[in-house]
N, C-alpha and C positions, 0 to 999 in steps of 0.2 A: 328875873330869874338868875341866881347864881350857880358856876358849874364850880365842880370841885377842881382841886389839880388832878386828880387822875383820869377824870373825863378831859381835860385843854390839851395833856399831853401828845395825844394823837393829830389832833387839831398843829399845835406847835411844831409837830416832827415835819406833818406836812409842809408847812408855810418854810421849814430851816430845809427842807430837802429840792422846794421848787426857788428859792434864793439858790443854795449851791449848784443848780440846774442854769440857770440865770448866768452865775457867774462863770462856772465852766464854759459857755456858752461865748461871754463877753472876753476873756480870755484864749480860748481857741482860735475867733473871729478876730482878734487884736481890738477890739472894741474897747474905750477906756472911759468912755460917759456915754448916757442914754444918747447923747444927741451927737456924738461922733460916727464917722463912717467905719467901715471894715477894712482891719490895713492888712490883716493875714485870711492865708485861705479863701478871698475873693472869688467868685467865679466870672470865670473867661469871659463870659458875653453876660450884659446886662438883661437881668430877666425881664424887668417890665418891656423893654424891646423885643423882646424874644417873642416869637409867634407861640399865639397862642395854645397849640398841639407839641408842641417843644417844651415850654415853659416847667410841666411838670419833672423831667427828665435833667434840664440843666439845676433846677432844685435839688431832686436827688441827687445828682453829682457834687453839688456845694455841702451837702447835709452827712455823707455818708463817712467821710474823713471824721467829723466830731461825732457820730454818733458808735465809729469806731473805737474813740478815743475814749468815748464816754462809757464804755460797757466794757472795755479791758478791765481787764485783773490791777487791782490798785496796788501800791507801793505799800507798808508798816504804816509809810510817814504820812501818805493821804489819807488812809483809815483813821489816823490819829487828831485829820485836819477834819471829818464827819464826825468825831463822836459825840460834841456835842449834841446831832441830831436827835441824839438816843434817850 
């Protein structure tokens, strides 16, 4: 079965929108390869230690700074760095 390009396109926005999700993400986190640790934005206590009833809350606390970051009003010059997306 062959799709046309105007059926893949949405398909393709997807896949360019969950990369630049990705990388905002590796970025925020100071992450620089899959198999590197978190050198920015760390959170305080190490979750897998963390008790159990806790865990979800020190999550939210690590999460809420990038998902701040990620849902602010963009720059000319980051809109210009998604258009690909489109």
């Amino acid at each position: 079965m062959e799709m046309s390009k105007a059926a893949l396109k949405p398909i393709m926005s997807l896949f360019c929108y969950v990369g630049k999700l990705i990388e905002a993400a590796m970025e925020y986190f100071g992450i620089e390869s899959t198999s590197s640790p978190s050198t920015k934005h760390v959170p305080q206590q190490n979750i897998q230690k963390t008790h159990v009833t806790r865990r979800p809350d020190v999550f939210d606390e690590a999460m809420d700074g990038f998902f701040e970051t990620l849902i602010s009003p963009l720059s000319a010059e980051e809109v210009g760095r998604l258009s690909y997306c489109y």
